[in-house]
Structure formats: structure tokens, C-alpha cells
N, C-alpha and C positions, 0 to 999 in steps of 0.2 A: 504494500500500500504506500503508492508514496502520495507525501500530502503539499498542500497547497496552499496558498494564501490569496487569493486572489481578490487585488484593490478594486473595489465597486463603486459606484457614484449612485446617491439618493435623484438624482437627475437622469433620466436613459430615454436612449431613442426609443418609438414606437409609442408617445405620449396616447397614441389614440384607447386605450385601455377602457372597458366599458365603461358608463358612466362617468366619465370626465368632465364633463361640465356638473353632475350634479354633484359629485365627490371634490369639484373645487368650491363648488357655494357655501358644502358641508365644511371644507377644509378653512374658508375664511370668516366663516362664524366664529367655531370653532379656537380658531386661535385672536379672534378679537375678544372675546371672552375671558383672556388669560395674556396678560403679559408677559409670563414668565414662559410660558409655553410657547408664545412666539417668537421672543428672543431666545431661544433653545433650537428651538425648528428652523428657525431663518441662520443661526448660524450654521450646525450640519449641511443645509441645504449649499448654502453660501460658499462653502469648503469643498464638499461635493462636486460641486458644478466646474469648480476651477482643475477638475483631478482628472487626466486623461490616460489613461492605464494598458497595458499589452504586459503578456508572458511571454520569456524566454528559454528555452533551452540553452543554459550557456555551456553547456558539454555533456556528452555523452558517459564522458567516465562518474565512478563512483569506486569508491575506498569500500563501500560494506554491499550488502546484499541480502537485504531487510524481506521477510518472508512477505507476500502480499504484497510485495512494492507491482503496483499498475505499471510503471515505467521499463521495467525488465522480465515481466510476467506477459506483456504485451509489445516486446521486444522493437521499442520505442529507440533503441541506441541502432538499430538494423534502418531504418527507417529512413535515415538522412545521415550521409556523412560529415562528421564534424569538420569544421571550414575552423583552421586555429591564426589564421592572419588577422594581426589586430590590427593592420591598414583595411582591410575586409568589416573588421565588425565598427572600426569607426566611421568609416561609409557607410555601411548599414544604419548605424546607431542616430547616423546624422540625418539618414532618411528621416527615418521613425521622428524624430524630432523634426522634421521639415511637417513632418503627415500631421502634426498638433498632439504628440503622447511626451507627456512629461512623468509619466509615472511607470518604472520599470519592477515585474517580480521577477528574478530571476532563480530558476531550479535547475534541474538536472537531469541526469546525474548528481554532483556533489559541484556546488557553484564555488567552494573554502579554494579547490586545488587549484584554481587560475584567478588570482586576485587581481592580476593584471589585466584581464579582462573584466570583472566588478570594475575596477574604474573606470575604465570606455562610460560607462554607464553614468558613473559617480559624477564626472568629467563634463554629463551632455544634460544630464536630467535632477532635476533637486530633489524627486522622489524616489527610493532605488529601497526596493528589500529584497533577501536571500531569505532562499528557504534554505535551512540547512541539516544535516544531520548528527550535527555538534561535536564531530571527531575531532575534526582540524580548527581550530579558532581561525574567527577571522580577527588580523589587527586591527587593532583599534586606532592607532594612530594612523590618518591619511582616510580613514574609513569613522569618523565619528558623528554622520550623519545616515548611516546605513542602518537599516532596520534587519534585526535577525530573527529569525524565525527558525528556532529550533525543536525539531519532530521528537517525539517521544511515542512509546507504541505500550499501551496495554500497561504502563505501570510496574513500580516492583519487579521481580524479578521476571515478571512476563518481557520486557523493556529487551533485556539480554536474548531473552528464549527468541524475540521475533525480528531483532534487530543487529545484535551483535555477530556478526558472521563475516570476514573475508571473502572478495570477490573469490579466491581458492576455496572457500567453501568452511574453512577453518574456522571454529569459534576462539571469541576473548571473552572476557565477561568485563563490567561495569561503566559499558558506554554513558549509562547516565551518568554515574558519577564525573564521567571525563566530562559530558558536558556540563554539569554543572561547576564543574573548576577554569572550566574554560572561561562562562559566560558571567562570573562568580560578581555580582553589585554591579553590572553591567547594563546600563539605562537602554541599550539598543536591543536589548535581548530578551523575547519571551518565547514560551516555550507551546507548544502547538500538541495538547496532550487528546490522543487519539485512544476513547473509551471503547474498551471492549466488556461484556459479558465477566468473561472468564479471568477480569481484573478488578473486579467490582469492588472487593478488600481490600487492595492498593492504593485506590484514589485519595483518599483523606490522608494517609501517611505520605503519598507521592507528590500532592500539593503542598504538604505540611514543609517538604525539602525546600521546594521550590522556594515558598517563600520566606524562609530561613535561609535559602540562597542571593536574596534581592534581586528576584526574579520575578516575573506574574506570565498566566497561562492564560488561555484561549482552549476551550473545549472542541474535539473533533469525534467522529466518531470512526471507528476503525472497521474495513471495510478490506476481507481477505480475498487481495482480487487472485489468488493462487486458488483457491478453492471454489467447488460448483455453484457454490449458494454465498458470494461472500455477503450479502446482508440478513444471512440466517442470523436467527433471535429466536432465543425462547424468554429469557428474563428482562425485557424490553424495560417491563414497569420496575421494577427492581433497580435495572441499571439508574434508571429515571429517577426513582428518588432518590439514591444516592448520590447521584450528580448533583441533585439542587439542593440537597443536606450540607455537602463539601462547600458548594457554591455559597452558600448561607453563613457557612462558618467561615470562609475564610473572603470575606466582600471584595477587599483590595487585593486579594491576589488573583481569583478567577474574575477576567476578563466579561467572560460571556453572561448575557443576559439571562434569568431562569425561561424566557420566551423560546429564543433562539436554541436552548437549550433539549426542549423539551421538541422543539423541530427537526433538528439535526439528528433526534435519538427515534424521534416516531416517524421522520417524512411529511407531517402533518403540518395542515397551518389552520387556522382556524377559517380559511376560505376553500382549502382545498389541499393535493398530495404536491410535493414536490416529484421533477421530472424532464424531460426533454422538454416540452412543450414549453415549458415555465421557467424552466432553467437560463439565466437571459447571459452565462457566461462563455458566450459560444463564438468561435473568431467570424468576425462580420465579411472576412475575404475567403471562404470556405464557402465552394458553389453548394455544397450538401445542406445548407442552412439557408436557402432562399423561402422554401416553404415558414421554415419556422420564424422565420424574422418578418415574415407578413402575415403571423396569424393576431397582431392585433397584444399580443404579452409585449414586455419590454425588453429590450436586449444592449448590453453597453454599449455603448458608441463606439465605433473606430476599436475594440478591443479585437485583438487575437493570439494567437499562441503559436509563437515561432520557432522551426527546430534549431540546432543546433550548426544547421548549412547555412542558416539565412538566406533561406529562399522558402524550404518547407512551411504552409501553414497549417497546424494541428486541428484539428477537430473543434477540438474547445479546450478550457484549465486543468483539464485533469485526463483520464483516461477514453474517451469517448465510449465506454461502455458504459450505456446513460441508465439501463436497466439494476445495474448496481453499484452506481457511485450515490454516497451520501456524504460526500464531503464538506466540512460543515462553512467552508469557505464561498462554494457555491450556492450552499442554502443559505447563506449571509447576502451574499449577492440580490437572490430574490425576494430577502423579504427587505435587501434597502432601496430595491426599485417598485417597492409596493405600497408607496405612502397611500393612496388613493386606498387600501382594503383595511385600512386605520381610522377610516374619519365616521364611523359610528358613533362614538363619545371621545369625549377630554379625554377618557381613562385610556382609550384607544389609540388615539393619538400620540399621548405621552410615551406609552409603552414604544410606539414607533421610531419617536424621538432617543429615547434609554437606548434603545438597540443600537440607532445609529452614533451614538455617541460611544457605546460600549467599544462596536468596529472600529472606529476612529480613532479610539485609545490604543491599538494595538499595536500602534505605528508611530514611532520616538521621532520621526520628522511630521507628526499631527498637530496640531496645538490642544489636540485634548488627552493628548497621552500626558503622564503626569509628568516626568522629565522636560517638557519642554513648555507647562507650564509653570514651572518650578525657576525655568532659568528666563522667563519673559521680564 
């Protein structure tokens, strides 16, 4: 399983969404009624709208060979061969910034091993995160505006059983500990912890690290694309309260909203399932998404997912097997292009507002992450 992060905007194309005029009348009642609500809403919005995002494949290689990873289970490094000239990727990168994307996620592979290409990026764009799998540190000096996003699988000792393994096939054990030494009171660094089932016991103790590490997490859910069924579940509810038990106890370290939470674990929203249809993170220069980019749902603007040729464009942010990704990056995606299924009540509204502020935090070049309003 490999995971994701992918930067979404409360603003997307395809505004024509049912009911828009009658969900904006509801939308400026609604916040005239509440001043605090509107200045809350209006700045997300405000932030949002300036944020213009694409994924990259910045290489093919990777240091480990994490069971479930989508990336090498779906043999995504075959795919497109890696193009390693960085006269190549700064013509590209300078494209991509001609085209209006100021916002890079950069994955893998393992984006730590070629730091000289993160800066191509760092160099062209003022928003740049790495998703990483916290072997290799990235430096911090030269990179102290980079946002790190470090994967974690299943907790406790599940973390080693599904993660720790050499491209030879050899296990290590105490990947987390490495990353957490790496990332240790590290303001650009949160950790991307992907809930399984069969780690249900770990969570409270595995956040508990975390943030006695001076770190904070963002909830995923773990999705074994090696296996027949990887969104089999039997203790769905089980997992669920435990997530929003942890999540309760520990406020300022998990990230994620108990909303968001509780969607990314059931697929559920309180309009409808999560899916292709709905899913709006999908590259807008991929002929195979002309149907879905005119059914009328929202889809990010100018967003796509680049391989590692710079030329290949991906499916969408994650594995294009839509039938069983629940990646909760994507499910974040659609519920921040869904202001318009919020404007029931204030309570709805707000909850809308929470979530997009939650995402917003996750990101140490945001201004709502706490780091960067600490240093304003």
C-alpha cells in the first residue's frame, strides 16, 4: 500500500454540482448569520483557491518493499522509465509552473534518495511535500520549507511485519523507531498513520510515540492492494471507535477530523459512498476520464499525476484500482470539494469548515498548521 497525500483545493472545477444556486443562497444565509463562521470559511476558501497542485513520481527506486504497496504490486516502476537529467526535470518542472501548478506532492518510489531533484521543485514552487517512508531523513537545512509526510502501516509491531523488508526481500526491524529519530521535534514532519483491523491495540500506544516524539499524525486507512479483497473488514465498527477514542484523547496530535475519520474507515458520507464517480482526484490530461469529468461531480483543476519519464500521465493519486483504494487523502479530496453537501445547518457547515482546516494543518508551508502560525 503505498500512501498519499494528495493537496486538494475547497474550490474545483465542475462548479455545476446539483443544486448550486440553491446551496449558494443556503451557503450565504448561513454564514451571515455567524461571523465567526464566515471568517473561518472565507479564509480556507481564500487559501484554497490560490493552491494549484499535481503529483509526481520523482523515481522509480525505493530502499524497502512495504507488503500492499499499490506502487510495486501494480508494477508502476515497469511502467515508464525513469528520465534522471535534472536539465530534463527543470524543463519539465518549469513547464508545470508555466501551466499555473504551484503546489508539488512528490512520491515514489522513495523521493529521500534524490534530494537533488526535491529541489528542482523547492527551486520553482513555494509548495512542495514528500511523501516518505522515513528511512532516509530528508535534510533539513536547504529543505526547511518542505513538508514531510511520513507513512506508517498498521502500528506497533505490525509497522515492521508490513513494512520493514529490503528491496532483497530481507527483513530489519524498527523502521519506526528510525523514523521517528529521524523526524524527532521536526515542525515539517507528520506522520500518515494507515489503520488496519489487525492493529487496533497499537493505535493509542502508537500515537502516544508520536507525540512524545513532537510529531502529529493524519489518519489513513490501510488498504492491502497485494491481496484479493484488500478493503476486507470485518471489525469496521470496532476499528471506528477506536480511532475516534485515540483521536479524542490525544486532540493536538491527531490531525484528522472525527468526520473525515469515520469516512475514510466506512467509505460513507452522509450524502452518499465514496468512488470513481466522486473521486475528483483524477489527472485532468488522462483521455480515460472524459466521461467522469462531465458527469457534473467536481474534479481538481489542472491536477494530474506524473510518472517518473515526465511525459507518462497516471490514472489518478494513487493506484487507479478505484474498486479498492480508500485512501484517506482522496477521501479528503472529496469531501473538500463538497462545500455545497454542508449547507443544511451552521452545524453542517462548521463541521465542513473543521475538516478543511484540519487538511490545511497538515502542511508546515499552510498558515494553519501550527509551526507556521507560531512563527507569523
Amino acid at each position: 500500500m503505498k500512501q498519499d497525500v494528495t493537496i486538494t483545493l475547497p474550490s474545483a472545477r465542475n462548479g455545476s454540482a446539483p443544486g448550486l444556486t440553491g446551496w449558494g443562497r443556503r451557503l450565504r444565509e448561513l454564514l451571515a448569520a455567524d461571523p465567526e463562521l464566515q471568517a473561518r470559511f472565507d479564509a480556507v476558501r481564500r487559501f484554497g483557491a490560490g493552491i494549484r497542485s499535481s503529483e509526481y513520481h520523482l523515481t522509480n527506486a525505493c530502499n524497502i518493499r512495504c507488503k500492499g504497496c499499490w506502487f510495486f504490486t501494480y508494477e508502476f516502476q515497469k511502467s515508464a522509465k525513469e528520465n534522471t537529467s535534472l536539465a530534463d526535470l527543470k524543463a519539465f518542472v518549469a513547464a508545470e509552473t508555466a501551466r499555473g501548478i504551484n503546489a508539488a506532492l512528490l512520491i515514489g518510489g522513495e523521493p529521500t534518495l534524490f534530494a537533488d531533484r526535491i529541489a528542482v521543485y523547492r527551486d520553482a514552487m513555494p509548495y512542495v511535500t514528500i511523501s516518505t517512508n522515513g528511512l532516509k531523513p530528508l535534510p533539513r537545512a536547504g529543505f526547511e520549507d518542505i513538508t514531510v509526510a511520513v507513512s506508517l502501516f498498521g502500528g506497533g509491531p505490525l509497522d515492521d511485519e508490513l513494512r520493514a523488508i529490503r528491496p532483497n526481500g530481507k527483513r530489519f526491524t524498527d523502521l519506526f523507531d528510525t523514523a521517528l529519530e529521524n523526524y524527532r521535534d521536526d515542525p515539517r514532519a507528520g506522520f500518515i498513520y494507515a489503520l488496519s483491523e489487525d492493529g487496533i491495540d497499537y493505535i493509542d500506544d502508537t500515537v502516544r510515540r508520536i507525540r512524545d516524539n513532537g510529531n502529529r499524525v493524519h489518519f489513513n486507512f490501510y488498504s492491502s492492494y497485494d491481496s484479493d479483497d484488500p478493503l476486507y473488514a470485518v471489525r469496521t465498527r470496532e476499528l471506528l471507535t477506536e480511532a475516534l477514542r485515540v483521536r479524542a484523547a490525544y486532540p493536538e496530535t491527531v490531525i484528522s477530523h472525527p468526520y473525515s475519520i469515520e469516512v475514510m474507515i466506512t467509505g460513507r458520507s452522509h450524502w452518499g459512498e465514496f468512488g470513481y464517480d466522486v473521486c475528483p482526484s483524477v489527472s485532468s490530461a488522462n483521455a480515460a476520464h472524459n466521461a467522469r469529468i462531465r458527469n457534473g461531480n467536481p474534479v481538481l483543476p489542472m491536477f494530474n499525476t506524473w510518472a517518473a519519464d515526465l511525459e507518462t500521465v497516471h490514472f489518478c493519486c494513487t493506484s487507479g484500482h478505484c474498486a479498492s483504494c480508500r485512501d484517506s487523502q482522496a477521501v479528503f479530496s472529496w469531501l473538500m470539494v463538497s462545500p455545497h453537501r454542508f449547507t443544511e445547518s451552521a452545524e453542517q457547515l462548521w463541521t465542513w469548515v473543521q475538516l478543511a482546516e484540519s487538511y490545511w494543518s497538515q502542511f508546515s508551508w499552510s498558515p494553519f498548521h501550527p509551526s507556521y502560525q507560531e512563527g507569523a
